[in-house]
SETIFI-684202 format. One record per atom (N, C-alpha, C): residue in one letter; x negated, y, z negated. Coordinates in steps of 0.001 Angstrom, whole numbers, plus 500000, padded with zeros to 6 digits. Layout:
SETIFI-684202
aXYZ;...
This chain:
SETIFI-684202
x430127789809359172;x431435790166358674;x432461789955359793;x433782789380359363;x434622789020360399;x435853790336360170;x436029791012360815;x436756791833360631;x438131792093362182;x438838792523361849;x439935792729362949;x439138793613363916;x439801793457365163;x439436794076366433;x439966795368365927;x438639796296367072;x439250797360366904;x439449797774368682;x440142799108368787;x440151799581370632;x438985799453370869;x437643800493369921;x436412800606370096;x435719799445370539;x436129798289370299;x435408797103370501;x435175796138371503;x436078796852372338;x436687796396373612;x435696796199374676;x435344797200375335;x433646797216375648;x432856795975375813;x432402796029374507;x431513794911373942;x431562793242374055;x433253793375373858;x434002792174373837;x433955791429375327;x433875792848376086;x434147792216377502;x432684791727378196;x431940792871377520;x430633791852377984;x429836790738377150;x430509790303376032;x430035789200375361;x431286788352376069;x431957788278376418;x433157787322377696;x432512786972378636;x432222788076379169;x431538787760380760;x430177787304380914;x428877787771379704;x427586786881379787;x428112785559379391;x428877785275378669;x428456784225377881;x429435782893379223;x430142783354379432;x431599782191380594;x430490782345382175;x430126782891382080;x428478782602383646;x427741781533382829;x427310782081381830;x425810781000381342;x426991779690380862;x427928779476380430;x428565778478379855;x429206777973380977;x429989778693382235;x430445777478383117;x429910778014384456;x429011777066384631;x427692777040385705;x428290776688386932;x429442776008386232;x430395775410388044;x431451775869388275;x431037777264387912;x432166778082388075;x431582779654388680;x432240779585389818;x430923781091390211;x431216782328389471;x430081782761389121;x430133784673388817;x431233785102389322;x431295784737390847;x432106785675391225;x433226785826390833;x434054784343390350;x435178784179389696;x435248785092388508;x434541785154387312;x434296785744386242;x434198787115386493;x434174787829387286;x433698789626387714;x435061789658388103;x435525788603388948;x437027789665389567;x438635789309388174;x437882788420387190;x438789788472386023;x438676789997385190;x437604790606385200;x437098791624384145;x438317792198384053;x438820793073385026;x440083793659384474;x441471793540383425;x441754792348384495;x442455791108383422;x442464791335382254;x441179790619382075;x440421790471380951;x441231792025379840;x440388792658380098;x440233794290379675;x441329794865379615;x442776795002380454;x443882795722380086;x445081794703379911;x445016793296379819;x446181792672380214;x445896791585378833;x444873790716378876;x444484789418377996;x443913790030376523;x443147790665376652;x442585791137375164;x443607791850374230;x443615792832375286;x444449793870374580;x445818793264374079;x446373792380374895;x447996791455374144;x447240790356372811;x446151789869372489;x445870788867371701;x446114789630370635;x446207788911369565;x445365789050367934;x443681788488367726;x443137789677367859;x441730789416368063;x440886789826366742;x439925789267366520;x439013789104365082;x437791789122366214;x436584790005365267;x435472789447365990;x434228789802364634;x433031789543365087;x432277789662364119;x430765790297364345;x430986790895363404;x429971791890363312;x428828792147362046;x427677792112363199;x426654792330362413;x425768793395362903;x425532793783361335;x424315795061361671;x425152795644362485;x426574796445362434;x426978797176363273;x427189797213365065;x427270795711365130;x427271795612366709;x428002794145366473;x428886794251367456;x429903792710367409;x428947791745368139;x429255790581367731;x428028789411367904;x429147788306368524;x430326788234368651;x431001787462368707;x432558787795368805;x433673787233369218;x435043787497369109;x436295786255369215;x437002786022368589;x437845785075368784;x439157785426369057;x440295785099370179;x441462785479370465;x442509784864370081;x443809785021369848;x444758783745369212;x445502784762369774;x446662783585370209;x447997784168370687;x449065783183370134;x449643783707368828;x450181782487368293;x449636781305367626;x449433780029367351;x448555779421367375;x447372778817368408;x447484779262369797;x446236778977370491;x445352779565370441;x444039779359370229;x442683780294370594;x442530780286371949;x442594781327372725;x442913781903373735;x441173782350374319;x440580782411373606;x439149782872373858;x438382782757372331;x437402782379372486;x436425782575371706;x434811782810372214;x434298783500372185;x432812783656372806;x431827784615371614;x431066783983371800;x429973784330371136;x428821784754372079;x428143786341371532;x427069786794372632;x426097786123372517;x425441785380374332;x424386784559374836;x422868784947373182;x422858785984373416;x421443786355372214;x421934786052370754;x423222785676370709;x423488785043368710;x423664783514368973;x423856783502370307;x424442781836369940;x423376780917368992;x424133780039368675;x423674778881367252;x423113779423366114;x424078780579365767;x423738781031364517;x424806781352363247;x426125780247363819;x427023779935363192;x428426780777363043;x428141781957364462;x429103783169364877;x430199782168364891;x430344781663365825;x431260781002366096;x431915780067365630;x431439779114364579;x431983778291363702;x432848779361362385;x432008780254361979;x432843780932361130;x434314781773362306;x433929782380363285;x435004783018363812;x436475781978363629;x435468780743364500;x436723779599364094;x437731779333362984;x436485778881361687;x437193778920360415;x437704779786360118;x437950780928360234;x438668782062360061;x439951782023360564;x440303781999361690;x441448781279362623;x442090779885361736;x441024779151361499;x442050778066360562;x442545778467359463;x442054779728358914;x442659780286357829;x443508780925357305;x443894781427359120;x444862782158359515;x446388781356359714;x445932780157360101;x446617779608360903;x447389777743360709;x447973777239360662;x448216775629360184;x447661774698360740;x447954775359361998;x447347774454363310;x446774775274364519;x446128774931365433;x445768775608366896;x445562773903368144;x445632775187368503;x445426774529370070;x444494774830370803;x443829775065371874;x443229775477372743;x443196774633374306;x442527775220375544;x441983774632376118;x440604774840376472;x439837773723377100;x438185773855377197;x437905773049378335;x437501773745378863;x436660773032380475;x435772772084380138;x436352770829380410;x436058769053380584;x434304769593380876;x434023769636381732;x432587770283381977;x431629771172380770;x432459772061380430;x431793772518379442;x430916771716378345;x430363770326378292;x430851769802377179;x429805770108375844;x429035771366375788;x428329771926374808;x429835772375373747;x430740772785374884;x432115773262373714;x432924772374373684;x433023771297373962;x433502770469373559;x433305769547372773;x431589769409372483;x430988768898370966;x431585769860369792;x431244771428370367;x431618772298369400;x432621772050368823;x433649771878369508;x434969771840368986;x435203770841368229;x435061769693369052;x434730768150368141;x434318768137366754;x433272768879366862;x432307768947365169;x433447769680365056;x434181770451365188;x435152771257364153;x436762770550363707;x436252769313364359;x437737768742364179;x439241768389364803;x438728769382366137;x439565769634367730;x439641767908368252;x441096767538368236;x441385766515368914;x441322766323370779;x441124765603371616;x441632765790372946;x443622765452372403;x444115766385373620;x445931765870373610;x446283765590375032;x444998765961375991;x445664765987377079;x444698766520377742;x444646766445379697;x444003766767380934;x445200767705381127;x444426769050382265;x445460769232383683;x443948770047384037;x444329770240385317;x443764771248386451;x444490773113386166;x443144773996385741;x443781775234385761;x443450775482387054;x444606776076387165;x445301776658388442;x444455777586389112;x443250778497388729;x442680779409389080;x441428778723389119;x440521778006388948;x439358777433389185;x439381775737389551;x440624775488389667;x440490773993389984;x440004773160389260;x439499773381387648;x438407772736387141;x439052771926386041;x439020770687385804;x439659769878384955;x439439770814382881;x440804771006382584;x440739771234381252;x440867770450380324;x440441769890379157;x440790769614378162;x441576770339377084;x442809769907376429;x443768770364375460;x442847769355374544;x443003770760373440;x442347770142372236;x443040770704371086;x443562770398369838;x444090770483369299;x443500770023367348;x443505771190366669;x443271771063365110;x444822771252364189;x444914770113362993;x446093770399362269;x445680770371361013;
């Protein structure tokens, strides 16, 4: 079930963020990812419009939008490929006309993902905080 964020969920959210952005960007140290948590937790989540999804009473997944960008999407390491995340997505398109995102060039397990979903490339840059080439990707 995809249901709106709740405060309660917050928690959860942050550690399905933080397992899943270690195991997903490998060239990117932990350490980077631990000194975001806060961030993360009183500044980024809490400003999104967040949806996440839940099963059997425990969130399995969460997607962020700020406007039309998806700002985060992660799905917890123990659900992945079980279609959390494609529905979180479609949900967002349902919400929405168009999105945007960006996705680490490296990543490129999420960048098939996205692909299969229809996500164009629009563009390169370097984020500023990991040095690591992004891809702008874009659905209309």
């Amino acid at each position: 079930m995809i249901r709106t964020y709740r405060e309660t969920d917050l928690e959860e959210m942050l550690r399905i963020w933080y397992d899943a952005s270690v195991i997903a960007h490998s060239f990117v140290s932990a350490s980077f990812w631990a000194s975001q948590k806060s961030a993360m937790k009183e500044m980024y989540l809490p400003l999104a419009e967040n949806y996440v999804c839940e099963q059997e009473g425990q969130v399995s997944g969460f997607i962020s939008l700020v406007g039309e960008s998806v700002c985060a999407l992660f799905v917890a390491p123990e659900a992945q490929g079980k279609g959390i995340g494609k529905a979180l997505l479609e949900h967002a398109k349902t919400l929405k006309g168009r999105l945007s995102l960006n996705v680490y060039k490296d990543n490129e397990k999420a960048t098939r993902f996205y692909e299969s979903r229809g996500f164009k490339a629009a563009g390169e840059e370097v984020d500023e905080h990991t040095g690591c080439l992004q891809l702008l990707m874009e659905w209309e």
